[in-house]
N, C-alpha and C positions, 0 to 999 in steps of 0.2 A: 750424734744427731743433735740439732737444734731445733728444738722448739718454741715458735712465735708466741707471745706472753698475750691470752684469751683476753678475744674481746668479741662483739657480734657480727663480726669477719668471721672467715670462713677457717678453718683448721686447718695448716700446712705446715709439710715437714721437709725440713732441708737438709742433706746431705753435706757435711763440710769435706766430702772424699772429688766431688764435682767442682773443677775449678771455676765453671761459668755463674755457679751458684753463691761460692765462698765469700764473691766479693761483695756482692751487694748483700746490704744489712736494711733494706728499705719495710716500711711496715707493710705492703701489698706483693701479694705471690704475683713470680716473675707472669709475663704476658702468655708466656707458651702453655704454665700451668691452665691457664684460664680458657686454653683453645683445647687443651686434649679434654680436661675435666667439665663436665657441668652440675655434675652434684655434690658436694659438699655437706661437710658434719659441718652445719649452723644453725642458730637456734631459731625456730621455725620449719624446719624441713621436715615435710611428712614420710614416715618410714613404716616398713612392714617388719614385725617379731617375729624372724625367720626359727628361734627355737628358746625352750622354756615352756615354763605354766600360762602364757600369753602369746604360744604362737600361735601365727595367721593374724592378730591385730593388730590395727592399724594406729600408729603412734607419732607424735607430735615430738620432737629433739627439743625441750626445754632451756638445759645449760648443756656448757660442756666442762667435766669434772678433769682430765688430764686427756693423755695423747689417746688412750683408748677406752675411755668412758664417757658416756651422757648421761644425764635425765633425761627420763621422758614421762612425757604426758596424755593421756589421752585424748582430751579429759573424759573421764571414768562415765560419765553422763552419756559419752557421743561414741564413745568405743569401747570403753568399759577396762582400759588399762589405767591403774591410779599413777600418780607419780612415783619413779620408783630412777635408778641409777641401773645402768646394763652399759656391758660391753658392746664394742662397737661390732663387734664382728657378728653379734645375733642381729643384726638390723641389717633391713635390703632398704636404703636409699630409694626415693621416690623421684620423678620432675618433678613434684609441685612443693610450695614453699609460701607459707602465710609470715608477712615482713609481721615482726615481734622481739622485742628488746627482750634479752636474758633473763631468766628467772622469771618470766611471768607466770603470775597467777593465774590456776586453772581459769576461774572470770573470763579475765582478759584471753584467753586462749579462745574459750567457746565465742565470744563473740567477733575475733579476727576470723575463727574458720567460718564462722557462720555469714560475716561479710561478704568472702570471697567464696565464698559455695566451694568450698575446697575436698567435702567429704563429697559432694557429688558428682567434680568434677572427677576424685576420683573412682567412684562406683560407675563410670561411663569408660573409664580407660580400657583398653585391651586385657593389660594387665589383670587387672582387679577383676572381670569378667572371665578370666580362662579361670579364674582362682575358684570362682564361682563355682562354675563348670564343675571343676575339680572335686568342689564341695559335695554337689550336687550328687555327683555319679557315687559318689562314696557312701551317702546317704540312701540310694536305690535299695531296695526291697530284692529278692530274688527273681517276685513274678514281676516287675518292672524292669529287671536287667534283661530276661527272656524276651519281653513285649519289645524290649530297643535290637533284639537279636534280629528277631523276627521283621521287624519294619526295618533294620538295615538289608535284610536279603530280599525283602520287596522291593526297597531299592535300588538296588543290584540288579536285577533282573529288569527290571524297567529302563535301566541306562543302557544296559546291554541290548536290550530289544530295541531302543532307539538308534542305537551306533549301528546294527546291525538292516536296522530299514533303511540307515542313511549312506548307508556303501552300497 
């Protein structure tokens, strides 16, 4: 493998086994990378802690440490993850991405996401709404999982009564 020498470019790895690849030594990933891929380990990119003491929070990619580490950031104030170094493969990749130069300071972080409304653009996505959901249902009570029982077969019964007046 070859690995591109870090910068606030995007992370790409090249295979010297592919001859279309072998040849060019340019410092930007070939054009095809850029059509199949759209998210990238770069510093800025909002990612979710898919596992650990911090899963489910929402985290900011700071630097990048080698081929499969980063910082990340929360900042600790807005998500409540401190800066800390994690494997790439606990992180699920987000669309969104606050432009920010390496290494920055928590500071500078709160105030680029707070520019770009980026924590509420994500709290509006699909995404982060099913997570919710998920949250939510897990948190239910007994006599509230009963109540959601109960009002789905009322439900039910009323779509049925409809399909059945409309034939």
């Amino acid at each position: 493998f070859w690995l591109k020498p870090f910068s606030a470019q995007a992370l790409w790895i090249r295979h010297s086994s592919f001859p279309a690849c072998s040849k060019v030594h340019s410092d930007n990933p070939p054009r095809t990378m850029s059509k199949m891929f759209t998210r990238f380990v770069q510093p800025g990119r909002l990612a979710l802690i898919t596992y650990g003491p911090c899963e489910g929070k929402m985290c900011t990619i700071v630097d990048i440490v080698d081929q499969t580490h980063v910082v990340v950031d929360g900042p600790e104030c807005v998500t409540g993850v401190r800066r800390h170094m994690m494997p790439v493969k606990r992180l699920s990749l987000t669309d969104f991405r606050v432009v920010v130069r390496r290494g920055i300071r928590e500071k500078g972080l709160k105030k680029a996401l707070e520019k770009d409304d980026t924590m509420k653009k994500w709290s509006e996505s699909s995404w982060a709404k099913k997570l919710a959901a998920k949250k939510a249902r897990a948190a239910m009570t007994d006599f509230e999982r009963f109540k959601l029982m109960v009002a789905k077969k009322k439900r039910s019964v009323a779509v049925k009564k409809s399909l059945k007046k409309s034939k």
